[in-house]
C-alpha positions, 0 to 999 in steps of 0.5 A, a space after each residue: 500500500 502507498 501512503 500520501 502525506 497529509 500537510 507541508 514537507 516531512 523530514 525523511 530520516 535515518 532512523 526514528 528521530 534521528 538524521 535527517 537525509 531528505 524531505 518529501 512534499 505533501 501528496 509525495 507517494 511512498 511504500 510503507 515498509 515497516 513501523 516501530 515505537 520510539 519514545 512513545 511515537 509511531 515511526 513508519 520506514 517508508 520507500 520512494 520510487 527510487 528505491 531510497 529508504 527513510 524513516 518519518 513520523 507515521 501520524 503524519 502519513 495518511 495510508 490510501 491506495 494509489 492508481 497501480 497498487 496491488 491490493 491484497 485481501 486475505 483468503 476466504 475460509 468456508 465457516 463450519 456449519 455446526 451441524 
């Protein structure tokens, strides 16, 4: 899934809360592709089209499917009938 950021330019880092190595603009699409906790903070690792990797902080990431996502469900499993 592709999340879109909701506001004005977000610092992308090397890790949570730490260096800053790029800023992506609001509407920029990124792959989420990890989360963690850090100081009580949800930190999201997410990857741009160009393969660069970065951590920003996951409140300000508002998570939709963009043109080209391949969304996946989980497979259906028949219930038991109970008879």
């Amino acid at each position: 899934m592709r999340v879109i950021f909701d506001a004005r330019r977000r610092n992308v880092r090397t890790e949570p809360n730490g260096r800053i190595v790029m800023t992506l603009a609001n509407g920029s699409k990124v792959h989420r592709v990890g989360e963690r906790r850090h100081g009580g903070k949800g930190w999201a690792l997410v990857s741009n089209d160009a393969g660069e990797l970065g951590w920003v902080f996951a409140a300000y990431l508002d998570c939709v499917p963009v043109v080209g996502d391949q969304l996946k469900s989980a497979p259906m499993h028949p219930r038991p009938s109970g008879n």
